[in-house]
N, C-alpha and C positions, 0 to 999 in steps of 0.2 A: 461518661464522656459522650456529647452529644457528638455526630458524626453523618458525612455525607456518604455517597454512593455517587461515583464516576467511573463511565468507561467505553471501549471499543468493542463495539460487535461486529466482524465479521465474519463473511462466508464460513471460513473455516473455525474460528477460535473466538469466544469471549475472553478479554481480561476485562476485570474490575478492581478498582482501587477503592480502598475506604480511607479516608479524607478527615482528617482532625483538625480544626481551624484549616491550615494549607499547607498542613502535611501528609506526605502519605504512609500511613501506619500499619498496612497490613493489604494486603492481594490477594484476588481468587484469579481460577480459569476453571471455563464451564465450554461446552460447545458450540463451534456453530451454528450460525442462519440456517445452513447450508443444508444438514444434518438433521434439523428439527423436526421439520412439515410446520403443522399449527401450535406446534407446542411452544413457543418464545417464552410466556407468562410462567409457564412450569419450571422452566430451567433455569428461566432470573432467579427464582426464588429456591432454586436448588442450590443456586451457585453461592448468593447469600445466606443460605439458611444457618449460618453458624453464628453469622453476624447479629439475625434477630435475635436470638438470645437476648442478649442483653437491651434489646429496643428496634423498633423502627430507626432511620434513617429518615435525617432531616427532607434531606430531599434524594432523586437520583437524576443522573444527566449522560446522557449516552449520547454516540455519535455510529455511524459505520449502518450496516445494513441490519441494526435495528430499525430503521425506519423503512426501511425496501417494502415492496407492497406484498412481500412475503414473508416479511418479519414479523415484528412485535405490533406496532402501531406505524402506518404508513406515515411520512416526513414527507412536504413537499421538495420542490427542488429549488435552491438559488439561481438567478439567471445570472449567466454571467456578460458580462462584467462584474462583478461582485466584490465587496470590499469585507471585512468582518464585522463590522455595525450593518450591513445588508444583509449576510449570512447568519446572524443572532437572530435576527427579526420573522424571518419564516421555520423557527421550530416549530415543532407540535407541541403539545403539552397535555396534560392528564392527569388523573388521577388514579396510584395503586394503593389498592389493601392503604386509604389515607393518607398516602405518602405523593407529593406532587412529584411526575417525574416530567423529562424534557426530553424530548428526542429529538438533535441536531439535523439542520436539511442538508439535503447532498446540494450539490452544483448542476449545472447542465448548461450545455453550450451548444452551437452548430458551427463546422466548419465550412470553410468557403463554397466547399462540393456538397452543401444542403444536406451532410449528414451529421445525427444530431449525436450527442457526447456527454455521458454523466459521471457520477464518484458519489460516494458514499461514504464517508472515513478520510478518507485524503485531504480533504478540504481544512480537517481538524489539527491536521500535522500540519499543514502550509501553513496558516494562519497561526499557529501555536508557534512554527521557525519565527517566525515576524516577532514574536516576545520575545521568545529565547534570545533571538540577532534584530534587535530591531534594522539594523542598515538594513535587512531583507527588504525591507518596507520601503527602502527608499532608488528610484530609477529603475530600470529593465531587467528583472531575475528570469533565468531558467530553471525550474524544480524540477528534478525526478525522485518518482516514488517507485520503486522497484518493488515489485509484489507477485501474485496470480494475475493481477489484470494492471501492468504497468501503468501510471500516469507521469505524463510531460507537462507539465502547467508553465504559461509564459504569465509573468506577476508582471505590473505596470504600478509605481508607486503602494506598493501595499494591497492590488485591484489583482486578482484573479481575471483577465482580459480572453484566455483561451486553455484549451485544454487536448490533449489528443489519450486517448486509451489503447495501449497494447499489450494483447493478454499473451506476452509472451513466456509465463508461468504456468500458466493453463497449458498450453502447447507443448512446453518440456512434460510436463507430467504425464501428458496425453502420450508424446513419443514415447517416453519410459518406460513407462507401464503396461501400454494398451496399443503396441504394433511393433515389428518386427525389426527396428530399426534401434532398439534403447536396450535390446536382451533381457529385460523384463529384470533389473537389479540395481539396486547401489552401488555408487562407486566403494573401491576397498580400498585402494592404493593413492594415495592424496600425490604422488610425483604422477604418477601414471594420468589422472585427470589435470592435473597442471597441464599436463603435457598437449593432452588432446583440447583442454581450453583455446591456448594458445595456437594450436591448427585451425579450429575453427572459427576463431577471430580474423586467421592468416585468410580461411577460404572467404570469409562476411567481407572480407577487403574488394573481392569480384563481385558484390554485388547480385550474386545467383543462388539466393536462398532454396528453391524448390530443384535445381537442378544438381545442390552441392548435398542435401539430405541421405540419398543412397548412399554415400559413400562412410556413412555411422555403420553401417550394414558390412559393405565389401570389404573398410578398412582389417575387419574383423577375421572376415574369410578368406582372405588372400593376401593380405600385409600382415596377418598375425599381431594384429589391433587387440588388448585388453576392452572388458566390458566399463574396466574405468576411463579409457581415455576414450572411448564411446558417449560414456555420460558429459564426459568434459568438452568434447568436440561436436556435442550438438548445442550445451547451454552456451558455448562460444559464436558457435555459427549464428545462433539464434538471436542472442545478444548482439553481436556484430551487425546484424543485416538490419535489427531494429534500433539504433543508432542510427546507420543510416539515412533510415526513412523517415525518423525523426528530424533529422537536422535539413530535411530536405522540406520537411509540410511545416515546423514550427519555425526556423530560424533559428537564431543563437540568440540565448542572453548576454549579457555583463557579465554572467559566472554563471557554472551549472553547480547545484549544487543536489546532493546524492540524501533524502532520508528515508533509514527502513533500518531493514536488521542487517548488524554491519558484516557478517559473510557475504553476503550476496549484495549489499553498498559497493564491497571492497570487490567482485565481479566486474561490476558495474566501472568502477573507476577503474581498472585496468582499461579494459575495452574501450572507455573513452580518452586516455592514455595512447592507448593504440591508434587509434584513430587522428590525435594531435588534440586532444581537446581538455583542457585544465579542469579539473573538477576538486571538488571537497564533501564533505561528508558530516550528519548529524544525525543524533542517534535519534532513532522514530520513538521510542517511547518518552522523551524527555519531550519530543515537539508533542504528542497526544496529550501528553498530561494538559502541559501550556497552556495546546489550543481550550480545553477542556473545560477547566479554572478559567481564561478568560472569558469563555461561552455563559458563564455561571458569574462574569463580574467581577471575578477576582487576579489575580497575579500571581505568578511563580518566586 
């Protein structure tokens, strides 16, 4: 059975699908960009290598920071305003080991205050929501991509018009793990981080993200605060304050709607909940695929 190669690479994780007519019949996961150095070409073909067996791969088409200038083969950027017949148009293309492959271009914007704004992967899932839901496509959307490096994208008919990035993933991980404010663990007690979410949403309400941080710390040593409601009341705070400042530098759409992986979607829609603001939810690998197949021509 002849077959294609699609998929997401980034920072952190490759997934790849393999592709039967427009089905998808089988999955790998192989490592990040991130992780690599110069090795990209080695690990594609690690990640595949069960799949050669039985042949090459008609073609392969990737999206995400395989194209980064520290990936596999660098992708330019779309300018945005950008539509998805704009966004198809500036892939890369190549050839591996005989096999034609395509690596999708990210976006890139500038905000009002002349600083400039990219993505890499995101683009693939907006565009991909747009098939899934075509209404997406039509009047004033707000998208959020909840991730490592959040993205807010304002859609305009189907047009990608702006974009803001906040790496408010990076930032949790960073407090976690690597300063004295996360206690350097996982949450154990799922009520216990409920609990501290919920505080930290309540603090993101004042608006004093840098002055409400200590308090992951003190709750601990003087309120006899859990290490899980630590974890829970700083991704709340953090969440909360960048809400905020979103709704302050993009506006509001017609709808917000929420795609990624739905733990942390379903974060997400609390906290905008909280806040008073209606949201909905789709699942980021059903928009990747989408976006993917249609980058390739085809339909879901």
């Amino acid at each position: 059975m002849t077959y294609r190669v699609i998929g997401d690479w980034g920072t952190t994780r490759l997934r790849l699908f393999r592709v039967e007519g427009d089905v998808v019949v089988a999955r790998a996961h192989g490592p990040g960009i991130g992780g690599i150095g110069d090795g990209a070409e080695a690990a594609f073909a690690a990640t595949v290598e069960s799949w050669l067996v039985g042949g090459a791969p008609q073609s392969v088409t990737l999206c995400g920071m395989a194209g980064a200038r520290d990936g596999w083969v660098e992708a330019p950027y779309g300018e945005c305003p950008a539509d998805a017949q704009a966004w198809r148009s500036v892939a890369r293309r190549f050839d591996w080991e005989k096999v034609p492959v395509t690596i999708l271009a990210g976006l890139a914007c500038r905000h009002d205050d002349g600083m400039p704004d990219v993505m890499r992967g995101e683009e693939t899932q907006i565009f991909g929501a747009c098939q899934v839901e075509p209404a997406l496509a039509q009047g004033r959307r707000l998208i959020a991509l909840p991730g490592t490096h959040n993205k807010w994208a304002l859609l305009d008919d189907g047009r990608v018009v702006a974009f803001r990035t906040v790496p408010t993933g990076e930032l949790f991980a960073l407090l976690k793990d690597r300063s004295t404010l996360g206690g350097a663990a996982d949450a154990t007690d799922p009520a216990e981080e409920a609990a501290g979410f919920v505080d930290g949403l309540d603090q993101a309400g004042e608006g004093r993200l840098l002055t409400s941080l200590f308090a992951a710390r003190t709750m601990r040593l003087r309120s006899g605060r859990s290490v899980s409601w630590t974890m829970g009341y700083l991704s709340g705070l953090l969440i909360g304050c960048e809400i905020g400042e979103v709704r302050a530098s993009l506006g509001e759409g017609q709808d917000i709607v929420l795609i990624g992986e739905p733990r942390l979607s379903a974060r997400y829609q609390q906290a905008l909940d909280w806040q008073g603001l209606q949201s909905r939810t789709m699942d980021g690998e059903a928009c990747v695929l989408a976006g993917l197949l249609m980058a390739e021509g085809r339909k879901i």
